[in-house]
C-alpha positions as CSV (number, residue, x, y, z in Angstrom):
1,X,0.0,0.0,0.0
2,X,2.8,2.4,0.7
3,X,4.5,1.5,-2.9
4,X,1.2,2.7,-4.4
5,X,0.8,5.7,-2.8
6,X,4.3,6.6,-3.5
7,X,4.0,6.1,-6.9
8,X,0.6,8.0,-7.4
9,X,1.8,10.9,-6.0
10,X,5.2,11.2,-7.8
11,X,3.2,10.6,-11.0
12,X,1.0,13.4,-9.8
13,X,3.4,15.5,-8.7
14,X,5.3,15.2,-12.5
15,X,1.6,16.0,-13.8
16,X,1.7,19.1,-11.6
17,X,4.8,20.0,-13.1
18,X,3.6,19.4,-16.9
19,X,1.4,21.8,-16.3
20,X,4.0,24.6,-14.9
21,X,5.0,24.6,-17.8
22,X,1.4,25.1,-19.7
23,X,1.0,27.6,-16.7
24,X,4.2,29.7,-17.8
25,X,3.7,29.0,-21.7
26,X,0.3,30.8,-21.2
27,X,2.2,33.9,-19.3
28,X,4.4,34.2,-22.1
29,X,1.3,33.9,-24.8
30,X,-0.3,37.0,-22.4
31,X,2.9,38.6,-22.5
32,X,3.8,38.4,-26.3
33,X,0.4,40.1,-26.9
34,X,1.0,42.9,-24.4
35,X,4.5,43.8,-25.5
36,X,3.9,43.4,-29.2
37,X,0.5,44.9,-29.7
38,X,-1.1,46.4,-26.6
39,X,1.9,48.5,-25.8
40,X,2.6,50.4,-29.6
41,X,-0.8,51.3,-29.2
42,X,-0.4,53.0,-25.7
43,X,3.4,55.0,-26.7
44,X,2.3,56.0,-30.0
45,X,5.6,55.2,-31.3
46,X,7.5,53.2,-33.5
47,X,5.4,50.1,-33.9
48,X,8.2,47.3,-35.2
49,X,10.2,46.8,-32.4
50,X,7.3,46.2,-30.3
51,X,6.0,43.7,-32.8
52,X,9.3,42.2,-32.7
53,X,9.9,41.8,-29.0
54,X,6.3,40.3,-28.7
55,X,7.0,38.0,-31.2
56,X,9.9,36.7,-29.2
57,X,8.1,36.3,-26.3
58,X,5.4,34.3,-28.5
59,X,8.4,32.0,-30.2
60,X,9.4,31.4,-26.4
61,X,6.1,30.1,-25.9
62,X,5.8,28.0,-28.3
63,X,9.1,26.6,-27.2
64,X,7.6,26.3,-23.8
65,X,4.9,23.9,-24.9
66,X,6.9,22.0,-26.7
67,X,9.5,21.7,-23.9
68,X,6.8,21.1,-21.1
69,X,5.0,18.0,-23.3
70,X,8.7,16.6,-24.2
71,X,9.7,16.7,-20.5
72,X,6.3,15.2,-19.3
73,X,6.9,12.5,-21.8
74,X,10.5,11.5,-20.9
75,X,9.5,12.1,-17.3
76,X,6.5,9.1,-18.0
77,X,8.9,7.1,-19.4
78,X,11.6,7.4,-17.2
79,X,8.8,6.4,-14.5
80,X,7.5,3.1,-16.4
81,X,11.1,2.2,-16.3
82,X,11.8,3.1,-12.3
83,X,14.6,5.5,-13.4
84,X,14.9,9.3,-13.0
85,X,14.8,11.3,-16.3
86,X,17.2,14.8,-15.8
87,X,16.1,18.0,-17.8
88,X,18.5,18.7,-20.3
89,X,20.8,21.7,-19.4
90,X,20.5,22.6,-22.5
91,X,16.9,23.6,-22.6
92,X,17.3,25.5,-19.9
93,X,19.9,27.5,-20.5
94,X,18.6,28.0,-24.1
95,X,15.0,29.4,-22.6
96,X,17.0,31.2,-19.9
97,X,19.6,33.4,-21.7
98,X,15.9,33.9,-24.5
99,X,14.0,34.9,-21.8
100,X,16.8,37.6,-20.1
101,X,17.4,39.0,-23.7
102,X,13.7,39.5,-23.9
103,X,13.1,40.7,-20.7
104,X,16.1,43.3,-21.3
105,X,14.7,44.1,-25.0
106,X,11.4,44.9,-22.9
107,X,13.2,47.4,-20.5
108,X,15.0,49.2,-23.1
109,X,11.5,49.6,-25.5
110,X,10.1,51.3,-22.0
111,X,13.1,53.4,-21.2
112,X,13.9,54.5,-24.9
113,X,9.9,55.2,-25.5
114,X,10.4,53.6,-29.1
């Protein structure tokens, strides 16, 4: 009996984490529409940079949900198997260093008033 409950709540537990990652893939999705169309309309500006910032944030998205079903996946299998499945560093630096350029192409749009 304690076997089972162990392993129903580690594969809850990764099911919680699969969907972390929808959780922050929908952030981004909100965020790419604020940054690339919500906010040229408020500053009045110069429209493409905005339009190209929020389409980063959208392509980081996308990349998100991708990332957050392929982890979920390895994470199942790794669990069928009785093994442990390690997220690739890789991925994570990759959305890490995207996510600080974007976050830093954000604050100079605000502070530069494009």
């Amino acid at each position: 009996m304690a076997d089972e409950d162990v392993t129903r709540r580690t594969w809850l537990a990764a099911e919680r984490t699969w969907l972390a990652w929808w959780r922050t893939a929908l952030g981004t999705a909100v965020a790419a529409l604020a940054v690339g169309r919500l906010a040229p309309e408020l500053t009045g500006g110069t429209n493409w940079p905005w339009i190209l910032v929020g389409t980063g944030y959208a392509v980081l998205a996308i990349a998100m949900f991708i990332a957050g079903h392929a982890r979920h996946r390895h994470v199942e299998e790794a669990l069928e198997a009785g093994t442990f499945s390690r997220l690739d560093r890789r991925v994570v630096d990759g959305m890490t260093v995207v996510g600080a350029l974007l976050a830093l192409s954000t604050i100079a749009l605000i502070v530069f008033a494009l």
